[in-house]
Each structure stands twice: as C-alpha cells, then as structure tokens.
C-alpha positions in Angstrom: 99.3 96.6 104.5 95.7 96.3 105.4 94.8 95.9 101.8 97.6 93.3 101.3 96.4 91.4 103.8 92.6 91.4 102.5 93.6 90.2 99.0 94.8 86.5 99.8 91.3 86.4 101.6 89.2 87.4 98.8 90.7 85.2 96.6 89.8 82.0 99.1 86.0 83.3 99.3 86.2 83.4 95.3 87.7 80.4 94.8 84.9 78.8 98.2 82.1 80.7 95.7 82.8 79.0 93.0 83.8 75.3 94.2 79.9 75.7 95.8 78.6 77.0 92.3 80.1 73.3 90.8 78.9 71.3 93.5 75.2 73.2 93.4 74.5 73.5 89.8 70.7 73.5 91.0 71.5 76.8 92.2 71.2 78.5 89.1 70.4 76.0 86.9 67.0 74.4 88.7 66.2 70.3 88.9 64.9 68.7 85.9 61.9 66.7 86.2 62.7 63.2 86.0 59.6 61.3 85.2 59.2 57.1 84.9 58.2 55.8 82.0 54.8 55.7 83.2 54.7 59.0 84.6 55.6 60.3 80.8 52.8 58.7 79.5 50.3 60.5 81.6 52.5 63.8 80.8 51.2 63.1 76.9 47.4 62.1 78.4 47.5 65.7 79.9 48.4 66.9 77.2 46.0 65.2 75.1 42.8 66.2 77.6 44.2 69.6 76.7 43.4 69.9 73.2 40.4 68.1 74.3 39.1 70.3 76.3 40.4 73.4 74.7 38.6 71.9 71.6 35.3 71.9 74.1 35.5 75.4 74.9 36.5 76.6 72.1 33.3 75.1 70.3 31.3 77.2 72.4 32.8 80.6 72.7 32.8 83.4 70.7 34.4 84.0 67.6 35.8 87.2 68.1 36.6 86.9 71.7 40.2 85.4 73.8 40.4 82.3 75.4 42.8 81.2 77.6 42.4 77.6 79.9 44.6 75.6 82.5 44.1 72.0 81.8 46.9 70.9 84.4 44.2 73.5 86.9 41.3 71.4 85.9 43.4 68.5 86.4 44.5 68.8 89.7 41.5 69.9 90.9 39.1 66.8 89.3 42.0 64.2 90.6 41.7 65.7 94.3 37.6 65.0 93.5 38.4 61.7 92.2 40.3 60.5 95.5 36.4 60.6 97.0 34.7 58.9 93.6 33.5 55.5 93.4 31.3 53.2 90.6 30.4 54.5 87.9 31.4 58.6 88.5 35.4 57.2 88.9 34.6 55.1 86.2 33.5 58.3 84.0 35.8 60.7 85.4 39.0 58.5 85.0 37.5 58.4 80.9 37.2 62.2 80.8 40.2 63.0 82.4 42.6 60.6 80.5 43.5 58.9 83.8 42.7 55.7 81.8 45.4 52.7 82.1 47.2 54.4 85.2 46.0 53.5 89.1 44.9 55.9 91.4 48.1 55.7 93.2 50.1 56.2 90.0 48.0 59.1 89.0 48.3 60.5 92.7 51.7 60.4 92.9 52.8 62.0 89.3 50.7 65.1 90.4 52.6 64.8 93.4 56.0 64.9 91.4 54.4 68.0 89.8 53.7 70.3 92.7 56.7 69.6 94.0 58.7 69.4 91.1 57.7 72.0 88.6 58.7 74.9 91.2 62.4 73.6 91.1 62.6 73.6 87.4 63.9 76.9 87.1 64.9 79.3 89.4 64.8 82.4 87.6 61.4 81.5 86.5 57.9 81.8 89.3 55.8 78.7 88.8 53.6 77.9 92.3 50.8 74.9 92.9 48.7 75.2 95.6 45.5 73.0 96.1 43.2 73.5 99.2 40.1 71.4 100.7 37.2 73.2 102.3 34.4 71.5 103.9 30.9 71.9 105.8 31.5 71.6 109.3 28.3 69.3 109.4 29.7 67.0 106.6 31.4 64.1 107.9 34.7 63.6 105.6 36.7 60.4 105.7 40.0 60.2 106.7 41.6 58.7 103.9 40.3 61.1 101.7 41.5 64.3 103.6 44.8 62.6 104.3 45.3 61.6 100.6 45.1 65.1 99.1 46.6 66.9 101.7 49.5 64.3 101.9 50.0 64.1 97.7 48.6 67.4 96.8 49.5 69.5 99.8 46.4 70.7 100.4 45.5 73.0 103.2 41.9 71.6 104.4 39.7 73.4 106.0 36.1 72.8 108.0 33.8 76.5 107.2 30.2 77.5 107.5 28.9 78.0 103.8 26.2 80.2 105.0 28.5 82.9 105.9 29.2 85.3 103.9 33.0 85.4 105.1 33.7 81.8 104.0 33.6 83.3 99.9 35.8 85.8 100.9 38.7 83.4 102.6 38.4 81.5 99.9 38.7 83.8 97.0 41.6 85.7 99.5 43.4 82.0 99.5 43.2 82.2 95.9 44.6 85.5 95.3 47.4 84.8 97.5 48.3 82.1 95.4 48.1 83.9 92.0 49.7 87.0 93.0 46.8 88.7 93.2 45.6 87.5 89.3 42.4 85.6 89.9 40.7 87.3 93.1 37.0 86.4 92.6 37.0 82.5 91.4 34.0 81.5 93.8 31.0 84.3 93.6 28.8 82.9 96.6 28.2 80.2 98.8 25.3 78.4 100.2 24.2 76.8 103.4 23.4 73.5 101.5 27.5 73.9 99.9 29.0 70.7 101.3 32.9 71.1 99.8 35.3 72.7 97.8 38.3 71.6 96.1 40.0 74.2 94.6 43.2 74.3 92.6 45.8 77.5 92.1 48.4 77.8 89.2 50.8 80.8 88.7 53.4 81.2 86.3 55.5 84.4 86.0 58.5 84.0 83.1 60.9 86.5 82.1 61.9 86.3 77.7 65.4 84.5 77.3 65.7 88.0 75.2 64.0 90.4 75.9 62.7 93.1 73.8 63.1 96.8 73.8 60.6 98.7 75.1 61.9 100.9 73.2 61.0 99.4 69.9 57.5 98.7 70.9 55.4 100.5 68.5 52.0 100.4 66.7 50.8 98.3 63.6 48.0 96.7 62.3 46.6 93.5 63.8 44.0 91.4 61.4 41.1 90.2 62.8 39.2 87.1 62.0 36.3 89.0 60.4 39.4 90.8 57.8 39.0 94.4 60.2 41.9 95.5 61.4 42.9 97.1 64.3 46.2 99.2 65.0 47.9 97.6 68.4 51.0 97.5 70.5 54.0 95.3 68.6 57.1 93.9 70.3 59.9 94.2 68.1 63.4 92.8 68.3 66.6 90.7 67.5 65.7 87.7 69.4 66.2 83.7 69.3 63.6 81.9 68.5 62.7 78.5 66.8 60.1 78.6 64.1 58.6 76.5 61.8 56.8 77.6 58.7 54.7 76.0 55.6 52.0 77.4 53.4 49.1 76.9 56.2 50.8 77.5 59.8 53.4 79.6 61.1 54.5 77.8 64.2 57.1 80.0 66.5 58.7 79.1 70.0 60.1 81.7 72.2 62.0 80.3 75.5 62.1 81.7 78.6 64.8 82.6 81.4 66.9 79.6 80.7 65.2 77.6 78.1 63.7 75.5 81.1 59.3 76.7 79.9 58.7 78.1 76.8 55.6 79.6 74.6 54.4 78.2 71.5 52.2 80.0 69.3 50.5 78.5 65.7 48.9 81.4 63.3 47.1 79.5 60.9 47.2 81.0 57.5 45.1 79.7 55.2 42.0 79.1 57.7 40.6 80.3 60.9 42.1 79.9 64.3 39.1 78.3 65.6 39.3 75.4 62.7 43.0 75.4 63.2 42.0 74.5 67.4 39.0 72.2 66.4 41.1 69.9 64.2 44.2 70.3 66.8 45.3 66.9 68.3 48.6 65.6 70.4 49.4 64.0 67.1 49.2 67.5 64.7 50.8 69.1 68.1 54.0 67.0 67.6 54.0 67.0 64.3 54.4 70.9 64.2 56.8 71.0 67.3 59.0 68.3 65.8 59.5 70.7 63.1 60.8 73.6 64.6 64.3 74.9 64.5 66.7 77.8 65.4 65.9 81.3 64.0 67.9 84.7 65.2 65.9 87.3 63.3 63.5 90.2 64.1 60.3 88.7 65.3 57.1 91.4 65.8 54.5 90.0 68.4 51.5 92.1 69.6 51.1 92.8 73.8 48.1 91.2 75.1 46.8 91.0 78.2 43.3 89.2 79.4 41.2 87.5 81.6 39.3 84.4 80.9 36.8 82.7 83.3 34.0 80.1 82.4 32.0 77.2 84.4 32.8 74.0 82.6 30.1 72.3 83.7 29.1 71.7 80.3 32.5 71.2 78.7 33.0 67.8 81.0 29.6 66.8 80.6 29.7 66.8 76.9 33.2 65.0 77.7 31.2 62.4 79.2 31.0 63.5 82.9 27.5 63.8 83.1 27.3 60.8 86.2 29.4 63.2 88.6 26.6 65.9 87.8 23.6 64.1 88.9 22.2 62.6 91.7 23.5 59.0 90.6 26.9 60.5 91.1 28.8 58.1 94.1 31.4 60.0 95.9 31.1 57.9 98.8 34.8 57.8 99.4 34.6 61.8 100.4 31.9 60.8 103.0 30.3 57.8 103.7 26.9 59.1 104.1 26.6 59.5 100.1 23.6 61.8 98.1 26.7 63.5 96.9 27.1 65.2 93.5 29.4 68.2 92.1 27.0 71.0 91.3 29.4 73.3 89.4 33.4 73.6 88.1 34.4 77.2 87.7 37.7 78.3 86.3 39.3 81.4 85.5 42.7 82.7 84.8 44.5 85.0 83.5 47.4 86.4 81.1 49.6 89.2 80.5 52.6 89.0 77.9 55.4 91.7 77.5 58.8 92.6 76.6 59.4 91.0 79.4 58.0 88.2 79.4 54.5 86.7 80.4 52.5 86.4 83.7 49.8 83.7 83.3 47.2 82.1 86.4 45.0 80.0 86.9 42.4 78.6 89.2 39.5 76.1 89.2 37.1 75.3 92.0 35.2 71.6 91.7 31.5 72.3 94.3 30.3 69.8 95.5 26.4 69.4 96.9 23.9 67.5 97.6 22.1 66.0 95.0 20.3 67.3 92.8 68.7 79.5 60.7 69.2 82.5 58.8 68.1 86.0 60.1 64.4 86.1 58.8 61.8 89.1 59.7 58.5 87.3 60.7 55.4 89.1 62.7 52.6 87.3 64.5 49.6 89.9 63.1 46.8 87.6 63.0 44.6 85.3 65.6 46.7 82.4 66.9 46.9 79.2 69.4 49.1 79.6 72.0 50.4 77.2 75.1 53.0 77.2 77.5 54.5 74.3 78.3 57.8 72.8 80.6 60.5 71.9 78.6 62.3 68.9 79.2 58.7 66.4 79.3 56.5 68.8 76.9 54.1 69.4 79.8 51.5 71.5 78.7 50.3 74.5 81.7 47.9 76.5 79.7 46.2 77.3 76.5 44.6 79.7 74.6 43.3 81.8 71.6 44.5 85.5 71.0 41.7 86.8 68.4 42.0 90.4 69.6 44.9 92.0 71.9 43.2 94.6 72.5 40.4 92.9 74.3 40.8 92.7 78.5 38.2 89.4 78.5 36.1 89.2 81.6 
C-alpha cells in the first residue's frame, strides 16, 4: 500500500522536474552571448590584436620552444589602465590595443558583457574573470577611476604598502586563487616606489565533447621543427571533429562539453610553424575556419602540458606603446598629481590538454611607477598553432605554439 501510494507522487515530481528543465533551458544548456553590432566588431578587433601580438612574441622567442598567450588577459588588464590615460598615452594605447573607432564607454561595457557573460556560456564548462586594483596607500587615486573598474570590471581594489614583502605574496595568492592554483608567482617583487597594480586573471577548464580513452593513449613519434624526432604520449580515438585540409595546412577543430568553446589547431605542412604565425591574420584566420566541416574518424593528438610567462614590455612598445613607457606617459586620470608611467607588463599562463580535455590560465599584471564527412585517420605529429575560442561570436581566449610536448616551458 505504502508503495502504491508513493508512485502517483513520483510521477508529479517527474513530471515538476521536467516542466522546470523546459522553462530553464539555461540550466543545462548556458546563455549565449548576445553581442550588438558594435560589440561584434570589437570581438573581431580582439581578435585581430591577437594575431598581432602573438605575431610579436612569436618574432622574438625561440624556435624550438612553446608559446602560449592570453590576449583577452592583456586586454582586460590595459583597458582597466586605459580608464586612468589621457593625451597622447590613450591616444597610443587605444591604437595598440585595437580600441580604435569604439568610445571608452563602449569599450568598458563590452568587457563588462564579458566577465559577466562568458561564465554563463556553458555550464558544464569552467571559464572565471577576475580583475583586481592595488594601490600605494600614499598615492592619491581618483574616484572615477576606482569606481569605473570596479563597477565594469568587478574589480576588488585594494590600498597596500609595496615595501612589504607580504603585499607580493597577497597578490600572487589572489592570483592563484583565481587560476586554480595555475599561475602562482605572476608578480616576483615589489618596491617602495610601486605606485599600482592592475592585474587581470583568466581560467578555463573544458572537458572534450568525446573524450578519448586513456586507454588508447600510447607512444609515437612527434617531428620537430629541426626534422628530430621525439617518441611522445598520443591521444587516440573515434571522435567528432571538423577539419579542413589542403596541400599546406591541416586545420582541425575539436568542441568541447556542449559545442559552446572549442580548440583549433593549424599544422602547417609545407613550412614552419613560426612562418605559418608570422603571416597569420584575422583575414587567413577566417579563411581557414570558414572551411572546416564534419569529420567522425580516428584523430591522434599528442598530450602537452606547459607554462609560458614573458614581460611584454617590448611586444607593446614595438606595437607602438612606447608613450605609456616613458616619463611623457599622462595617466592623469588614475591620480591627479601625474609623473605617472607603467614600468612593466608581465604575463604568464598556463596549459594542460588531455583525454579529457584542457585546462588553460592566464594572468597579466600592468605596474605602474613613477617616471622614469567520411571516417578519415588524421594525426597532429608536427609543431602547430593553436587557440581557443567561444563559439557562438569567434572570441578568441588564448593562443599558442606547440613545438615540443614534451617541454614543461618556464
């Protein structure tokens, strides 16, 4: 009798379940990002001061080594910096940072759609923001400035002592706590004349739509740029995938938990990875993502995990940034008392990719001073490009090169 009775009851909370499943398909299925018009446009400027400032870095590191950047990071971070610029320095930063032909209140509030938005794209995927002020105790900070970025960037801002040696340590344990523990020594030290830091935190943890057997992971032979090889862990599997492949690229896009981010990787094959990268545009980035289409066949993909880090002082200066370096810089809109330049803009992150699926953080740190269709069988063995990006607007969240998995980077 007592199980009688239960059954009409289980049937009403089945039948409650899945009337709230309809009426909240957020619940599983996340919120899309719906952008303006204008706000897609500065997705494709991000994504174009990507490739430019991959293209930067690249230039400059080593052949052999991996590289791995966060433009949206750098982004963040510079646009926070760029609430306190005036004159000339917003005038050069706005250039470098392809926030060109949008106003500061436009550009403000699109990263403000972002932080708040790009968490609730997909549920079954981790992607945090987290931006935070600190300043010298001594230094006296506007108001619209502090309210501005902790308002549209949900910053936490903070008043420190530079000269102590805790202040590195909350700040690199702030960072940590953001990355899950990825990137816990972004700032080395800081010093009594210090005046600020604005720091950005990116962390992205995505599980493969399928995911491969760990079981099937075995070893094979990986070939370097310099025509070594080396024998390396292989993901192997039965998976969906869209690929796209000519005589000098193989272009290959595997989705993550719902199709909502996804990773694509380029392996040039008739040239280098670092020409492939120097020559690599929004318009070739199109081009080659416009072509993909379905696959369902066994794709082989090397393990790699790495950590990247790099001041890019020199990246956004050659970018034409040098004004926000030196003592002409103006960021009289941080503090009204001026002789304010940024002395350095660190960044590190990080990557790790599985069978089941990838791990990737970033952080970046702006100081500022005073002056001065068929099944096919295809295997990714050789250096290649690869970026994550959101789905539905093509925003791109990191970059990199893979020239050796085997490498842990610094």
């Amino acid at each position: 009798m007592i199980r009688k009775s239960l059954l009409p009851a289980l049937c009403l909370l089945l039948l409650l379940f899945s009337a709230c499943k309809k009426n909240n398909p957020s619940v599983e299925q996340g919120v899309d990002l719906e952008l303006t018009t204008t706000e897609q446009q500065k997705v494709l400027a991000d994504n174009s001061f990507s490739f430019k400032l991959l293209k930067k870095v690249s230039a400059d590191a080593s052949f052999n080594d991996n590289l791995m950047i966060s433009p949206l990071s750098v982004s963040f971070a510079m646009a926070m910096a760029n609430n306190g610029s005036a004159g000339q320095t917003f005038t050069d930063i706005n250039s470098t940072m392809n926030f060109n032909g949008f106003t500061p209140d436009q550009v403000n509030n699109y990263y403000n759609k972002l932080i708040t938005g790009l968490p609730k794209v997909d549920p079954g995927t981790i992607l945090k923001v987290a931006n935070s002020v600190w300043y010298t105790q001594t230094l006296p900070v506007l108001p619209q400035f502090t309210q501005t970025n902790s308002t549209l960037y949900q910053a936490k801002v903070q008043s420190v002592d530079f000269g102590a040696a805790a202040t590195k340590d909350m700040m690199n344990q702030w960072v940590s706590d953001q990355t899950n523990g990825k990137i816990p020594n972004l700032v080395d030290k800081t010093d009594a004349l210090d005046v600020m830091y604005l720091i950005n935190a990116l962390y992205f943890k995505g599980t493969w739509d399928n995911r491969f057997n760990p079981a099937s992971t075995h070893q094979q032979a990986f070939y370097l740029a310099n025509n070594n090889t080396i024998q390396t862990d292989f993901m192997s599997g039965v998976v969906h995938y869209n690929s796209y492949i000519n005589n000098d690229v193989h272009v290959f896009e595997l989705p993550y938990n719902n199709k909502k981010f996804n990773m694509v990787i380029i392996m040039p094959i008739t040239t280098t990875v670092q020409s492939l990268v120097s020559t690599l545009d929004s318009a070739k980035w199109q081009s080659l993502t416009s072509q993909l289409h379905a696959n369902n066949g066994n794709l082989n993909i090397p393990k790699f995990k790495f950590s990247y880090g790099l001041p890019l002082n020199n990246a956004l200066i050659g970018l034409g940034m040098g004004n926000a370096f030196s003592p002409l810089a103006n960021f009289t809109r941080i503090s009204a008392t001026g002789n304010l330049q940024i002395t350095k803009v660190q960044h590190k992150t990080f990557i790790e990719v599985n069978e089941d699926g990838t791990e990737a953080a970033a952080a970046t740190s702006v100081e500022i001073g005073v002056g001065a269709p068929a099944p096919t069988n295809n295997t990714i063995d050789r250096p290649f490009f690869f970026a994550i990006r959101e789905v539905k607007t093509g925003l791109i969240l990191f970059t990199g090169v893979l020239n050796n998995p085997l490498l842990a980077g610094n």
